[in-house]
N, C-alpha and C positions, 0 to 999 in steps of 0.2 A: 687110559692115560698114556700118552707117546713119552716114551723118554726122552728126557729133555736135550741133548744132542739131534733128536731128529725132529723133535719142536724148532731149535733154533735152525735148522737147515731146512726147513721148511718154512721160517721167516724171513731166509737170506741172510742171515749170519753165517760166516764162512767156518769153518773145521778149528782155524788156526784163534778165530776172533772166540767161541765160545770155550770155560773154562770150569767143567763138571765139576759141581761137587754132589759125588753120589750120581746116581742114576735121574734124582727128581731134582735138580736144581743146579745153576750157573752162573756164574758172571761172566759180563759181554764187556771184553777187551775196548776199551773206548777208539781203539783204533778204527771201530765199526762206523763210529759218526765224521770219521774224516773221508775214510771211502764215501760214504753216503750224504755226504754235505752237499753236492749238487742236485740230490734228489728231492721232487713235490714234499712237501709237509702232506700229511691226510688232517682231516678236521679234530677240531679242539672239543673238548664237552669237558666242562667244568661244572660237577656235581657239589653243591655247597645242602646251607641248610635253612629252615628258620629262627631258630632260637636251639642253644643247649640246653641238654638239662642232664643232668648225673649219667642215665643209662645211654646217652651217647643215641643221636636220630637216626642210626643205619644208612649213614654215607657210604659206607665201604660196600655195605653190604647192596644198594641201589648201584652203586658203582657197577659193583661184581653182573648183579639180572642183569642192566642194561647192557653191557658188552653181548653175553649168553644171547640176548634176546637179537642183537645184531648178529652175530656169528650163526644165530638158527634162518634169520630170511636169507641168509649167504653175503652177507657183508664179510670184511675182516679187520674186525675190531683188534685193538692195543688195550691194558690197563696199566695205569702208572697209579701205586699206591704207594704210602708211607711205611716204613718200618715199626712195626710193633717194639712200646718201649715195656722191660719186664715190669715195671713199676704199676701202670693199668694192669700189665695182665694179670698178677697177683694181686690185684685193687678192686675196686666197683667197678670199673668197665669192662674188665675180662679182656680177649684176644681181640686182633686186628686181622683176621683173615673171612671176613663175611658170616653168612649163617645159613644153614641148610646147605640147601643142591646150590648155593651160593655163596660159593665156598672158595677159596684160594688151597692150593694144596705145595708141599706137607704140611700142615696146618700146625703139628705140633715145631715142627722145626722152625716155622716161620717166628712163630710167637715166642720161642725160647733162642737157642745160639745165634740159629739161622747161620751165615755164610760168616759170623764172627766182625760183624760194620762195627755193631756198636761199643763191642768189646777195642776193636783200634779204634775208636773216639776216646772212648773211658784212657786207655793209654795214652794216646796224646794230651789230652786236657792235664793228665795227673804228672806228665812226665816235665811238662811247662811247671807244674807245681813243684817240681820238684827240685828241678833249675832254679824258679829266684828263692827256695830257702836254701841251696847252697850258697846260693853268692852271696845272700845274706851271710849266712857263717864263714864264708871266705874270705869274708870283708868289707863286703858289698859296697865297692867304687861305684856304682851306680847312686849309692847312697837312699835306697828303698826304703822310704818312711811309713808310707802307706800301700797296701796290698788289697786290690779288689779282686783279684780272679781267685775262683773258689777250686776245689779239687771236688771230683762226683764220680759218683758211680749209679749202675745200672738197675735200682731198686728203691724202696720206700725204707729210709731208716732214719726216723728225726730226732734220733739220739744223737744221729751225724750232723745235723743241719749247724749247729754249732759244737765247734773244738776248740783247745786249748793245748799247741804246739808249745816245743820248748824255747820257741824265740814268738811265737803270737798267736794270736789269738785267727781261727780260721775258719773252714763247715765244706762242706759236702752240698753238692747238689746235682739230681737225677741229669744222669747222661742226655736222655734229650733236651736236656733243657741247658746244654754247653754252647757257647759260643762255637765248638769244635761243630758239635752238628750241626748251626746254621749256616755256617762258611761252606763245610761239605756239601750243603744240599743247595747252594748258589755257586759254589765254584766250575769251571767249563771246562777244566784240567788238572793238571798238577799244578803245573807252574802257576794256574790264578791262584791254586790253594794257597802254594805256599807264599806267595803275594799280600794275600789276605790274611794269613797266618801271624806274617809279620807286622801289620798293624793292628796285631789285637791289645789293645791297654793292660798293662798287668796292676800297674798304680800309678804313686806319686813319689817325688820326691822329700825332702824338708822345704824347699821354695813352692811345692805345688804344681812343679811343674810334673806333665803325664811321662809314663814309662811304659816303652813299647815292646814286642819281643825283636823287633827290628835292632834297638839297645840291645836287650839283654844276648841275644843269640840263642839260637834252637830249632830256627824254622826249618830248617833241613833236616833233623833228626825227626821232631812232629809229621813232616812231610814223608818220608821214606812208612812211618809206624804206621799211616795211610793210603800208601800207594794202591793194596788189594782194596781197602774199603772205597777208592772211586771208584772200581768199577760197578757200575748197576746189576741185581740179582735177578735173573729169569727163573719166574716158575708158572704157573697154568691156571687155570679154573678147573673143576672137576670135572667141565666136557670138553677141555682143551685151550681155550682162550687164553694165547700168550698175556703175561703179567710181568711188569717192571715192578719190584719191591725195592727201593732203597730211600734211604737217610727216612729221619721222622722226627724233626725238629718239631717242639707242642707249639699250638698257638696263639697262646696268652704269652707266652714267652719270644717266640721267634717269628718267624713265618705262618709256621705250619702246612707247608704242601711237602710233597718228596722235592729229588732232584730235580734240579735244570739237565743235567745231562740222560735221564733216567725218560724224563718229559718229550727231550729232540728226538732220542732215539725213537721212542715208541710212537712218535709221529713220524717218521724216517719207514720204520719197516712195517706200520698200520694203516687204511686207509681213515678209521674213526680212533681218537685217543681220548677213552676217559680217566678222567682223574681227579681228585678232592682235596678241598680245603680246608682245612681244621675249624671246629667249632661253627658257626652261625656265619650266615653270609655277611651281617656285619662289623666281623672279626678273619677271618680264615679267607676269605672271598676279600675281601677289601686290599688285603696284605696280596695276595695272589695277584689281583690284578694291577697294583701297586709294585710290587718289588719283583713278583717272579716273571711274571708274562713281559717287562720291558724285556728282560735277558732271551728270548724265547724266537722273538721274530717273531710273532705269528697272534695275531689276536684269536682270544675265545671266541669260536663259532656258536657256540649255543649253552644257555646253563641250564643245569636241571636243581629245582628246589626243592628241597625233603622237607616234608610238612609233617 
């Protein structure tokens, strides 16, 4: 396994653009996609599925061989995956890093801290939460009658799903399943984030009229708690095959693919980019080629279907 510094420098990430953490893994300064904005895309391969069922059809892990298997005739394949949320992996589905010699490495770091994304998601979503019950108790000029954004964190607790604060009534729900993680995994920079940020609905007022964080203020505090988490995280296969890991919005909830920014790049520095879409082609695949691929410039050259 090459240290990831001489992985990214042998993908043409410059010195200054990759940013170690540890020996086995990075994040790529998004500055790399401005440099490289003039450059070919290489082909798209969107690996989906037929139907789900509990144990999850080994997209990821189809994902992982077919790269391996391109990288062995001498292609040079990209993988752009999703972020493992703790909630599977402590669940029936276990980790998001392949299986066997079809593996994503460090595999335990992947599927636990990792490079700390979803830990700044969990902070921004909660820190929004924490904004409109001040203003509530401050006085709340805004006049917040009704409260839809929830506060979440990064695991299975349905003790949490529903709460009872000292001004209302509120619940918990799993980080990937935040509004903060879908905006992250379609945003193209900061400045869209925090664009996006700002119109996310927090509630209503006593007329029913919506309330935005654009009203209440915060986007730039939310923004800054994310700045590290744009950028996308390099790590490998176990015979080398550069790997884009970042964001993992689920697909019954959101999207479900990784980044847009995660996606350009690993078409920017790969001649072939595979990559997957949550749950059954018609769920994850639908949404993909709906929501994510307009942002993308680039149609899917070929899909591959897990049976």
């Amino acid at each position: 396994m090459e240290k990831i510094t001489v992985l990214c420098e042998r993908m043409g990430v410059r010195e200054e653009e990759c940013l170690p953490y540890g020996f086995d893994k990075a994040k790529i300064d998004l500055k790399v996609l401005k440099r490289l904005k003039n450059e070919p895309n290489g082909k798209l391969i969107l690996v989906t599925a037929i139907n789900p069922t509990p144990a999850g059809e080994g997209k990821t892990t189809v994902s992982i061989g077919l790269a391996q298997g391109l990288k062995y005739i001498g292609k040079h394949p990209m993988l752009a995956l999703r972020e493992p949320s703790l909630g599977p992996v402590f669940g029936l589905k276990g980790g998001a890093t392949g299986g066997g010699l079809s593996s994503i490495t460090p595999s335990d770091d992947i599927n636990l801290h990792f490079t700390g994304d979803l830990h700044a998601i969990t902070s921004a979503n909660n820190l929004l939460s924490a904004l409109i019950d001040n203003h509530i108790y401050q006085g709340n000029e805004l006049d917040i009658q009704t409260v839809t954004w929830k506060r979440c964190m990064d695991m299975n607790d349905r003790a949490l799903r529903t709460i009872v604060t000292p001004t209302r009534e509120d619940g918990f729900i799993i980080t990937a399943a935040s509004e903060i993680m879908a905006i992250l995994a379609l945003a193209s920079d900061l400045d869209d984030l925090k664009n996006r940020i700002n119109k996310i609905l927090i509630g209503y007022n006593k007329d029913e009229k919506p309330i935005f964080v654009s009203d209440l203020g915060g986007a730039d505090a939310m923004t800054l708690l994310l700045k590290n988490a744009m950028n996308p995280n390099m790590v490998q296969t176990l015979d080398g095959v550069p790997t884009l890991v970042h964001a993992g919005p689920f697909a019954n909830i959101a999207h479900g693919c990784n980044s847009i920014v995660a996606t350009k790049l690993a078409m920017k520095l790969g001649d072939y980019t595979i990559t997957e879409a949550g749950f059954g082609a018609d769920l994850g695949m639908e949404k993909f080629l709906d929501l994510k691929m307009p942002h993308l410039d680039k149609q899917v050259d070929t899909v591959v279907l897990v049976a």
